[in-house]
N, C-alpha and C positions, 0 to 999 in steps of 0.2 A: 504494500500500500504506500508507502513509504515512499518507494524509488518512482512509483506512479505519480506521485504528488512529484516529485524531486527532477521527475520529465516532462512533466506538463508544464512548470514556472521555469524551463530552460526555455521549451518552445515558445514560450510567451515573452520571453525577451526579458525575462526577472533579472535584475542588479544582484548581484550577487552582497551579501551583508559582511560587510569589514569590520574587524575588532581595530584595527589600526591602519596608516598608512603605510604602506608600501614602499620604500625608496626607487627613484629612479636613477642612473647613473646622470650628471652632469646637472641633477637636481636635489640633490642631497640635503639641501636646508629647506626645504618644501613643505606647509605648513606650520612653518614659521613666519608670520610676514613681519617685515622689521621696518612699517614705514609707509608713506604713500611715494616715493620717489624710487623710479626703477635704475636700478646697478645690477652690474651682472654678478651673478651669486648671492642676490638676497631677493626674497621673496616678495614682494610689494600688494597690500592692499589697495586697488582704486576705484575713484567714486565716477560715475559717469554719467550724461548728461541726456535727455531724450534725444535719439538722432535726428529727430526731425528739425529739430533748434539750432543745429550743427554745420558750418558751412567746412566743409570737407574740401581741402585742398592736396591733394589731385582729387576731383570730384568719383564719389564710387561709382561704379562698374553701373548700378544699377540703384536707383532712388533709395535712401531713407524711410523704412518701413513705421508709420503710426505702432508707439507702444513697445518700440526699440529703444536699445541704449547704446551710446557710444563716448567716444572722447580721443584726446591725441594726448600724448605721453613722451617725452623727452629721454633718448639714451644714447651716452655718452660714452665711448668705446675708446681706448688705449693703445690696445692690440687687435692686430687683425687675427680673423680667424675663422671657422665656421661657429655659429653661433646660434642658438634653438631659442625659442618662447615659448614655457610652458604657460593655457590658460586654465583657471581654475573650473569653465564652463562653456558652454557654446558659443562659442561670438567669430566676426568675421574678422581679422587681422591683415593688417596691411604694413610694410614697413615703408617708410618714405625717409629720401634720402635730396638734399638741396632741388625739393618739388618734384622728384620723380618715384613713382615708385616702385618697389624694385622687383624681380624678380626671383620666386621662391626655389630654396635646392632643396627642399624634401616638407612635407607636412604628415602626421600622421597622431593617431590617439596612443595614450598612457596605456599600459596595463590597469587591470580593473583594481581597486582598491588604492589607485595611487594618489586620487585626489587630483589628478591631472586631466580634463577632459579632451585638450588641444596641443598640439606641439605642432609649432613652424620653423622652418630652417634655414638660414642663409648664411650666405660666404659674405665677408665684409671686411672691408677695410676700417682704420682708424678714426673716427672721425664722430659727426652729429646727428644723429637720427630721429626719426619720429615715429612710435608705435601708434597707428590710427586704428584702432577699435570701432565695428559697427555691428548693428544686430545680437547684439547683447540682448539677454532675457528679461534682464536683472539690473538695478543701477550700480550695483558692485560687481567687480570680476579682480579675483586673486592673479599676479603675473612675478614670472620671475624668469629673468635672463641668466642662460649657464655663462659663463665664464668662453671666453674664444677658446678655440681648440684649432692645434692643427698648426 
């Protein structure tokens, strides 16, 4: 009866229930957020704004949905290297680089229990960036930049 219950809430797409998080490599302080200002290797709580209020430069892909959230976010890079964006939740992610933005070298999800719902990846140079966040669910979304690698 058991495993019958235990196959039918697989097939239904059931979360599976965490006692804790999970580490992920290159995110290690994860669930710690140390702040609303993103640096690479700490975690960042941010607040964000309805996206429809939101003038988006480079304009997105595709309009500002009623009852989203979004926001731009400053990150300031040292070294180059390949560099990932874990978000805490569904949202669309954009990196923009002096008004363009850029193109992504990998996206994909955490393992389940990690507290990670989204990772993006790009190669980057030293320099100033803009994380633009749209379609958010929520007006908070958890974010934290690994460290460059590579």
């Amino acid at each position: 009866m058991i495993a019958l219950f235990l196959a039918a809430a697989a097939a239904a797409g059931a979360q599976p229930t965490c006692a804790r998080i999970e580490p992920v490599a290159g995110f290690e302080g994860w669930g710690k957020p140390a702040g609303s200002t993103l640096a690479p290797g700490r975690e960042a709580a941010l607040t964000l704004k309805p996206a429809t209020q939101l003038q988006y430069k480079p304009a997105l892909a595709r309009p500002a949905k009623a009852g989203t959230f979004g926001g731009f976010f400053p990150i300031n890079l040292a070294k180059a290297g390949h560099v990932r964006i874990a978000l805490s939740a569904g949202a669309w992610a954009d990196l923009v680089h002096k008004g363009d933005r850029l193109k992504l070298a990998g996206h994909g999800h955490a393992p389940a229990c990690s507290g990670i719902a989204k990772i993006v990846e790009y190669d980057l140079q030293p320099g100033s960036y803009w994380l633009q966040l749209s379609e958010a669910k929520s007006p908070t979304i958890n974010v934290m930049v690994s460290p460059p690698a590579g």
